[in-house]
N, C-alpha and C positions, 0 to 999 in steps of 0.2 A: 047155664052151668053144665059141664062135662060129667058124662056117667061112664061107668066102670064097662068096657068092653070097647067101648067108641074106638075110632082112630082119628088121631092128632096129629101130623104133619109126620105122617108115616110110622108113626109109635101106636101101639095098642096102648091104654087103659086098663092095668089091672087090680091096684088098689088103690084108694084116696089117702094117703103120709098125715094131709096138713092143710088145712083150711083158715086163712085167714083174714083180713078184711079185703084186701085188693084181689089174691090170688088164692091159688091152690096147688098143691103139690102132689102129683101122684107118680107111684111104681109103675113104667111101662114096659113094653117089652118090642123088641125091633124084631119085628114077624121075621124076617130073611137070616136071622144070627140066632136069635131066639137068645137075645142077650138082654140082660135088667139095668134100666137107669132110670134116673128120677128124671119129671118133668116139671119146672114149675109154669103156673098157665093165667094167665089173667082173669079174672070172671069177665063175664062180657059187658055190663057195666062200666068195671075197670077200662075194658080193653079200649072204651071209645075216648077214654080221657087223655089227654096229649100226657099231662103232668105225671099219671099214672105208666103210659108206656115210655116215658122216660127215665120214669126209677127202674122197673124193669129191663130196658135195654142198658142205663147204665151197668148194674149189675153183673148182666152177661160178658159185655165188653170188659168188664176188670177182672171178670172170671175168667174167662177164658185166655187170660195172661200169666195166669198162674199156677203152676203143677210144683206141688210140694204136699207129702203126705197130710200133712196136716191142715191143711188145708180143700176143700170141697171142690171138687173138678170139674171146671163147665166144659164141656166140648162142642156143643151146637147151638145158635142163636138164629132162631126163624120170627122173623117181624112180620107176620105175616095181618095183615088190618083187621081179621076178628078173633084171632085164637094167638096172640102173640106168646112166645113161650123161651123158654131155652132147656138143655138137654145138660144134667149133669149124673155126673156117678151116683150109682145108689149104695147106700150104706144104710146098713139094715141097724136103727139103732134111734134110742129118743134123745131129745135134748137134755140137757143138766136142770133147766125147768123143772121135766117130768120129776127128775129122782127129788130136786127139795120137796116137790109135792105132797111126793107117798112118802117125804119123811125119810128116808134111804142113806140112814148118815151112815151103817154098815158101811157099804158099796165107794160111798162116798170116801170113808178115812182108810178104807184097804187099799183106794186107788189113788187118793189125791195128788202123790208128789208125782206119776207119771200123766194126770191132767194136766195137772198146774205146767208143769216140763213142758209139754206137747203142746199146750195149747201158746205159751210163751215162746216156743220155735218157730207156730205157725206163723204168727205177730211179727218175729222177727224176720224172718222172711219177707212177708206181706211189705215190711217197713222196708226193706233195704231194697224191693222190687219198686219202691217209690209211691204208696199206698198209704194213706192211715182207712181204717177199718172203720172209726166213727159210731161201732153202735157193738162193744163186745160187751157181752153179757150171758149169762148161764144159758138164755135161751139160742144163742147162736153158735153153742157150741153142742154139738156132738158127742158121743162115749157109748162107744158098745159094749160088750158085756166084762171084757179083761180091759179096760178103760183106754182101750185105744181111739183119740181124738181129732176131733175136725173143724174147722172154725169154719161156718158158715154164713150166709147174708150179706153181701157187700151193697147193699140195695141205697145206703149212702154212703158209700166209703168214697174217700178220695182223692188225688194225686197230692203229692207235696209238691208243691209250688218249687221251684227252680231259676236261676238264670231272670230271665226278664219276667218273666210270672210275676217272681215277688214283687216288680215294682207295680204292678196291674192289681195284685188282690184287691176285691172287695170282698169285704164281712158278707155272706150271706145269713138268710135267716137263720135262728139256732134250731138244728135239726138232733136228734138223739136220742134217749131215754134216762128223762133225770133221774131216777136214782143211779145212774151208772155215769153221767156226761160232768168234764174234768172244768173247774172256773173256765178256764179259755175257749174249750169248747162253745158254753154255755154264749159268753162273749162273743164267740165267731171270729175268733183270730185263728191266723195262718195255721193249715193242720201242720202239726209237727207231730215225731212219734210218741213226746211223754203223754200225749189226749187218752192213745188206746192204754197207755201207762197207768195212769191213774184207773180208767176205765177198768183195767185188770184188777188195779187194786183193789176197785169195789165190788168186784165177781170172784174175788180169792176171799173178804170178806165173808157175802153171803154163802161160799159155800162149804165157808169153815162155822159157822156162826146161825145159819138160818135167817140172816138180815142184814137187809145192804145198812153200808156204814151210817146211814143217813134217813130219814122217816120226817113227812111234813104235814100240815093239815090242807095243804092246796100244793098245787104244781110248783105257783111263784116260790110260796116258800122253801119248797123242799130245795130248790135249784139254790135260793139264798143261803142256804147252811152249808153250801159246796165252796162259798168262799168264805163264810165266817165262824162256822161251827168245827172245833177241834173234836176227830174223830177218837169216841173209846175204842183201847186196843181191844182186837177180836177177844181176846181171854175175859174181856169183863164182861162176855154175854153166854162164852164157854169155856168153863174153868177146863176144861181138855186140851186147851189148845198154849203152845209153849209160849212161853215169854218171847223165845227168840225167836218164832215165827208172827208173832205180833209188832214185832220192833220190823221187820221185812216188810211185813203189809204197810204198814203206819209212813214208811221211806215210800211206798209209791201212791200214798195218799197225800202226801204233799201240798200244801194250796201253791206254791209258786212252781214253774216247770223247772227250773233249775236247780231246785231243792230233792227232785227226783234222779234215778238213772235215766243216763241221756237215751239208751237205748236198752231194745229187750235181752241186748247178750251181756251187759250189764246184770239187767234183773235175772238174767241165767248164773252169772256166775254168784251173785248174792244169793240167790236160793239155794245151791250147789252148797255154801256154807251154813246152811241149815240144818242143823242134825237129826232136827226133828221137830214134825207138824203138830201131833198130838201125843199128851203123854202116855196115853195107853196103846200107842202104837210104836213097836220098835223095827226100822229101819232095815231094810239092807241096803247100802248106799253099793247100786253100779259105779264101776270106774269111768262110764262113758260117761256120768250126768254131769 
């Protein structure tokens, strides 16, 4: 495991972000610039598993295709066989996780519609660069303190299939996290953008409401109410939250894909006609949203 001071493929080590079961994530600094980016790094464990440094190298490879604000910036990918890693911006800031945590519904409904906005840009973006993201959920998104946002972890996101592709796909296994992954997903059918659609839907859910749309007593189950269980609108769990944002969420909870927006500038201009998220919060609607 890497300690706080070490050097890493030319990066010092100077605080530990994020620890999780394959990798770790820390604040480095490029001695020669004396500039700050994140590193994420394999444990070394991870690092000798082939399966492991292939989520990792995917990852990088789809990051580093992508530069748009909202989105988390890879710049450098070093494969190197015991410390494999990649070099992305740092953004000094916790996940959407941390705040349902501590409870931060404050932070939460003073920011929301510029989360919900931002992170729906990033999506759309990601989608039109040829990507589905596969895994959005509060904890891969990002918000600093004036709720400026990031979509982060492409660790399985992945191409949409195209041209001769589509006649090639196989179903892989269902990879995801079920409270958040859309029937099709679940299935393994062809990524298309309504996955991360829905996916959204149930991250706009939890973070109007403190609960994804869905709760089960085992994994199978819970994955089963994604195709048969009709979701209550967020209001029946927070009377705060408007009708007419519940009727928004409920369109990209959809069990069929085509019963959703085909795409997230769709879901931008639906939300656009939102007046408003909570009733005890009144809007200034920008011209630009």
């Amino acid at each position: 495991m890497a300690d706080v001071n070490e050097m890493v493929g030319g990066y010092r080590l100077r605080s530990l972000l994020q620890t999780g079961q394959t990798s770790q994530v820390f604040e480095v600094v490029e001695p020669h610039s004396n500039r700050h980016f994140a590193m994420k790094l394999l444990l070394p464990e991870a690092a000798e598993k082939s399966e492991h440094r292939r989520t990792l190298l995917n990852e990088a490879e789809i990051g580093v295709k992508l530069t748009h604000q909202n989105v988390i910036r890879i710049y450098k990918v070093n494969r190197s066989p015991q410390t494999p890693h990649f070099i992305m911006e740092y953004f000094p800031s916790g996940g959407l996780r941390l705040r349902l945590q501590a409870k931060d519904t404050a932070f939460l409904k003073e920011h929301a519609r510029k989360i919900f906005k931002e992170t729906a840009t990033g999506l759309a973006y990601m989608n039109a660069m040829g990507y589905i993201h596969c895994d959005v959920k509060p904890d891969n998104i990002l918000v600093n303190a004036i709720g400026e946002t990031k979509i982060i972890d492409f660790a399985i996101s992945k191409r949409i299939p195209t041209g001769f592709a589509k006649w090639f796909y196989r179903r892989p296994k269902s990879q995801g996290t079920p409270s958040f992954m859309s029937p099709e997903q679940i299935s393994g059918d062809m990524p298309a953008p309504q996955q991360d659609i829905y996916s959204y839907g149930c991250t706009l859910f939890e973070l109007t409401t403190g609960r994804p749309p869905f709760r089960g007593t085992s994994s199978n189950d819970l994955l089963g109410r994604h195709f048969k269980e009709k979701p209550a609108p967020p209001s029946a769990y927070n009377s705060d939250v408007t009708d007419e944002f519940s009727e928004f969420v409920l369109k990209l909870l959809a069990k069929r894909p085509k019963e959703r927006p085909a795409t997230f500038h769709e879901v931008l201009i639906s939300m656009k006609k939102v007046k408003q998220i909570f009733k005890s919060v009144v809007e200034k609607h920008d011209e630009e949203m």
